[in-house]
N, C-alpha and C positions, 0 to 999 in steps of 0.2 A: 376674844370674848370668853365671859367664862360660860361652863356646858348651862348652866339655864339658862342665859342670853342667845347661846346659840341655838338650845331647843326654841325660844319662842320667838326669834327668826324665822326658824324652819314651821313649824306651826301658823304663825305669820304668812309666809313664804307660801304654803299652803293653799290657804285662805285666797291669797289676792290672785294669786295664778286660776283656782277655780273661778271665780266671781271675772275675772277678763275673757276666760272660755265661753261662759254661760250667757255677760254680755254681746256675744258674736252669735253665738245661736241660738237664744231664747226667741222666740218669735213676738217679736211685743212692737207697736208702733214706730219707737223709737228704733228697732234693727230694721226693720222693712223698708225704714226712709233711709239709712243710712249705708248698709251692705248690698254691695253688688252681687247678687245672683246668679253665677255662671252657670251651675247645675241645672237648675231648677225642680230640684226634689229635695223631702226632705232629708238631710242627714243626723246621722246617728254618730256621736261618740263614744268610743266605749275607752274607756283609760282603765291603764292597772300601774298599781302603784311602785314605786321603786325604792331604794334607800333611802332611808331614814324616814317613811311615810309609814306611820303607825294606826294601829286598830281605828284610834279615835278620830284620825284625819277622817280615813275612808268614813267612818257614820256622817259627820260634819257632810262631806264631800254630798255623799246622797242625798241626806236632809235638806241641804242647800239647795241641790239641785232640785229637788220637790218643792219647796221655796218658791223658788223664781221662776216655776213654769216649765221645766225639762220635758219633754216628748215623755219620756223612759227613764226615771228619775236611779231605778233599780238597776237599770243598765249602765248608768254611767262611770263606775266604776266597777272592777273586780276584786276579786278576796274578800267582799264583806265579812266580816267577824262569823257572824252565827249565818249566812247566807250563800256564801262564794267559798271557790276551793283556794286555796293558797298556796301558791304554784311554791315556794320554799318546803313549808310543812308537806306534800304530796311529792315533791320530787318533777316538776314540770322541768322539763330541760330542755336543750339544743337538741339533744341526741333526739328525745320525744317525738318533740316538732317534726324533725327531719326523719323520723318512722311514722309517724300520721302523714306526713305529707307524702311520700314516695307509696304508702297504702291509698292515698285519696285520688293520686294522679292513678296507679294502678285503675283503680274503680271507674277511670274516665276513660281508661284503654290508652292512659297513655304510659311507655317507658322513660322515667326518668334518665336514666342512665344512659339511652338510644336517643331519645326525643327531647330538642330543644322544647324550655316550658319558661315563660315569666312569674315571677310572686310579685305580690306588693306588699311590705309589710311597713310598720310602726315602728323604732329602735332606735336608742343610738348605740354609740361602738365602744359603751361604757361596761360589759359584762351583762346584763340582762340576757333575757332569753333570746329574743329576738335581736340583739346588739349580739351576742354572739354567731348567729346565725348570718349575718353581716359577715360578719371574718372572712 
């Protein structure tokens, strides 16, 4: 493909990956008849963007989600342009994480370093923040 094909792919790509999301958790007639409810509360997704997901995704991405009925339409992604911090431009890292984290368990009374503790986290094992934190 040449780079505009592949950009509007990814732009594309975009699009339909949000819209299959917000299909599964928009609360509208049609989900209530069709998804099974394990939880039973409601949930929240919060997504932050990764490679090659640009300024203009993320507005589309919220817009969208305000669109179609989103609980938290602000929350559904991170980095907005003029709104969220941009974990690139600020410098969020692995190291970060794992300095908030060992401060937050601290604050709970727990030792990381002494005391078995579980995370749950979001990632994959692609370089991200959280995908390095995986390693």
């Amino acid at each position: 493909l040449s780079q505009s094909g592949k950009n509007f792919v990814m732009r594309k790509s975009v699009k339909a990956f949000t819209d299959t999301l917000l299909d599964l958790i928009v609360d509208t007639k049609e989900t209530q008849e069709s998804i099974v409810d394990l939880f039973g509360k409601k949930e929240i997704l919060y997504l932050g963007p990764d490679e090659q997901v640009i300024p203009e995704d993320i507005n589309w991405v919220i817009k969208r989600a305000e669109k179609r009925g989103y609980y938290k339409p602000a929350a559904f992604m991170s980095s907005k342009p003029k709104a969220g911090i941009n974990h690139k431009e600020y410098g969020v890292t692995s190291e970060g994480v794992n300095v908030y984290l060992e401060v937050a368990l601290h604050h709970l009374g727990k030792d990381p370093r002494k005391e078995p503790f579980t995370i749950k986290m979001t990632g994959g094992p692609d370089g991200d923040v959280a995908g390095n934190e995986m390693k």
